[in-house]
C-alpha positions in Angstrom: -11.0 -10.5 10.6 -12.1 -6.7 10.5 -10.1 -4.5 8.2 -7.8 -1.9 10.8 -6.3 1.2 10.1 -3.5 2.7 11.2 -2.9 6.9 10.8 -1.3 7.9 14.2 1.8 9.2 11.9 -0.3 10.7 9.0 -1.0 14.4 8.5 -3.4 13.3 6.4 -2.3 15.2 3.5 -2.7 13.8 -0.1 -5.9 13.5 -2.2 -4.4 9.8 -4.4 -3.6 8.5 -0.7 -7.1 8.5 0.6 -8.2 7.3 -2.4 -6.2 4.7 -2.2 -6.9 4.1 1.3 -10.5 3.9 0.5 -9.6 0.9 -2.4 -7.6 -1.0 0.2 -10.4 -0.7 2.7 -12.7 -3.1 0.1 -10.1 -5.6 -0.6 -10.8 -8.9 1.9 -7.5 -9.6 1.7 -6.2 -7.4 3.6 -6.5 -7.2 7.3 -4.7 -4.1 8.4 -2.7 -0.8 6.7 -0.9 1.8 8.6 -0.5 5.7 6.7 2.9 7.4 7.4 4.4 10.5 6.3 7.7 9.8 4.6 10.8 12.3 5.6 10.8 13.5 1.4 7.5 15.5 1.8 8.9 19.6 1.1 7.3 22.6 -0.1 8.2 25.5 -1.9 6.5 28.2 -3.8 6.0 26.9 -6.8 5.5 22.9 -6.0 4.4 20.8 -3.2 5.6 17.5 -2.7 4.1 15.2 -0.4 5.4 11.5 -0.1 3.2 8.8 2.2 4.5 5.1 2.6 1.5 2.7 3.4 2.2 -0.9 4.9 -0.6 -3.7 4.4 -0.7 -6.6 6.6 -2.5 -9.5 4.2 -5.0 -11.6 6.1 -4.0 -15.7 6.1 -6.0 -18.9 6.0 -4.6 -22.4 7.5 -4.7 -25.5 5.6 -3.8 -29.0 6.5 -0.8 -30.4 4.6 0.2 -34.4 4.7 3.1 -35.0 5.2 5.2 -38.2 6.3 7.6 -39.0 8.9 10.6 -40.6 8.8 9.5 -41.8 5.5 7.5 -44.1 7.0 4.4 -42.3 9.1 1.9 -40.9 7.8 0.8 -37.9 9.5 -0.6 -34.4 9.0 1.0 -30.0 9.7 -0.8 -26.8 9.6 0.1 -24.6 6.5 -0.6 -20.9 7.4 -0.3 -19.0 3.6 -0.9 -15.5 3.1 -4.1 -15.0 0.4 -2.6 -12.2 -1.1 0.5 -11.4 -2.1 2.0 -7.7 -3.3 2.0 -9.4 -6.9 -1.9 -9.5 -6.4 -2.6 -6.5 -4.4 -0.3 -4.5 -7.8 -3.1 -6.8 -10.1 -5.7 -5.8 -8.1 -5.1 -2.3 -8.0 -4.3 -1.8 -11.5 -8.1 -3.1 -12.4 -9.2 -0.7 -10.4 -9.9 2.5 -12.3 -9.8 5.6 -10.7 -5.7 3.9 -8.9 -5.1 2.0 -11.8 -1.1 0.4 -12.1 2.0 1.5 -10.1 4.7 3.0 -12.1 7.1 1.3 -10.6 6.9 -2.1 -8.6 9.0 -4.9 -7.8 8.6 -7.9 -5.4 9.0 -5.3 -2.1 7.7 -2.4 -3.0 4.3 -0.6 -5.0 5.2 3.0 -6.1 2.7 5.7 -7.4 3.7 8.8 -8.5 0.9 11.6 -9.3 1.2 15.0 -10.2 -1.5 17.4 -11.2 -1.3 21.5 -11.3 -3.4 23.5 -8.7 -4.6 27.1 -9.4 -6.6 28.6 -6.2 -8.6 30.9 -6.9 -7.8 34.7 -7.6 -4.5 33.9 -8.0 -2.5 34.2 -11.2 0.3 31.7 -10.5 -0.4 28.1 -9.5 1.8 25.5 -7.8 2.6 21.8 -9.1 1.5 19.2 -6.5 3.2 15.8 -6.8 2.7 13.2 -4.5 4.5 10.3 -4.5 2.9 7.1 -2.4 5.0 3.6 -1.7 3.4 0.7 -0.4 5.2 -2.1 1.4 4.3 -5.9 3.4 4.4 -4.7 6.9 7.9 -6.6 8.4 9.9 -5.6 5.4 12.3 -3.4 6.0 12.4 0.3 5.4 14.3 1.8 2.4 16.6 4.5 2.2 
């Protein structure tokens, strides 16, 4: 299946997201990711903080299972798995160098949290940018 994207409800606003974007985009495992803009993302005059949430939809493959009936007939279902789980997608990720590993995860939820400190030029005074990027299994439910 072809790898789709999502970004209808995604300024487009944070330099790790893309990358990580970009890393998803290369995995087969994966079949689909949609970008959102999470309601945390402020800014003030000294710091920007911008906070994405990205869902990823892992592709599936069918095997045949035997099974018996009754205890008695022999017979045979169709096992749809997932090939990847968010345990593999954090494994996966953290081998890759330039994402590398979450610093927080747990079986719902991948978080990243990056900051680095941006001074534009002929300015004195930079500003702190953090952003902060969760990824969830699309059809879990959102966290508060």
């Amino acid at each position: 299946m072809p790898f789709e994207i999502d970004t209808t409800n995604w300024s487009g606003e944070g330099e790790f997201t893309q990358r990580l974007i970009e890393r998803l985009r290369r995995l087969d495992a994966i079949r689909f990711v949609r970008v959102e803009d999470a309601p945390a993302t402020r800014s003030e005059a000294d710091y920007n903080f911008i906070s994405n949430e990205v869902f990823v939809e892992f592709t599936t493959a069918e095997r045949r299972e035997r099974i018996t009936r009754f205890g008695l007939l022999p017979g045979s279902r169709v096992v749809v798995e997932k090939t990847m789980t968010l345990a593999g997608l954090e494994a996966a990720l953290a081998a890759t160098p330039d994402v590398g590993e979450p610093d927080y995860g747990d079986a719902g939820m991948l978080q990243f949290l990056r900051t680095e400190r941006i001074i534009p030029p002929y300015q004195t005074r930079g500003y702190k940018l953090v952003e902060l990027v969760r990824i969830y299994e699309v059809g879990t439910p959102r966290r508060s």
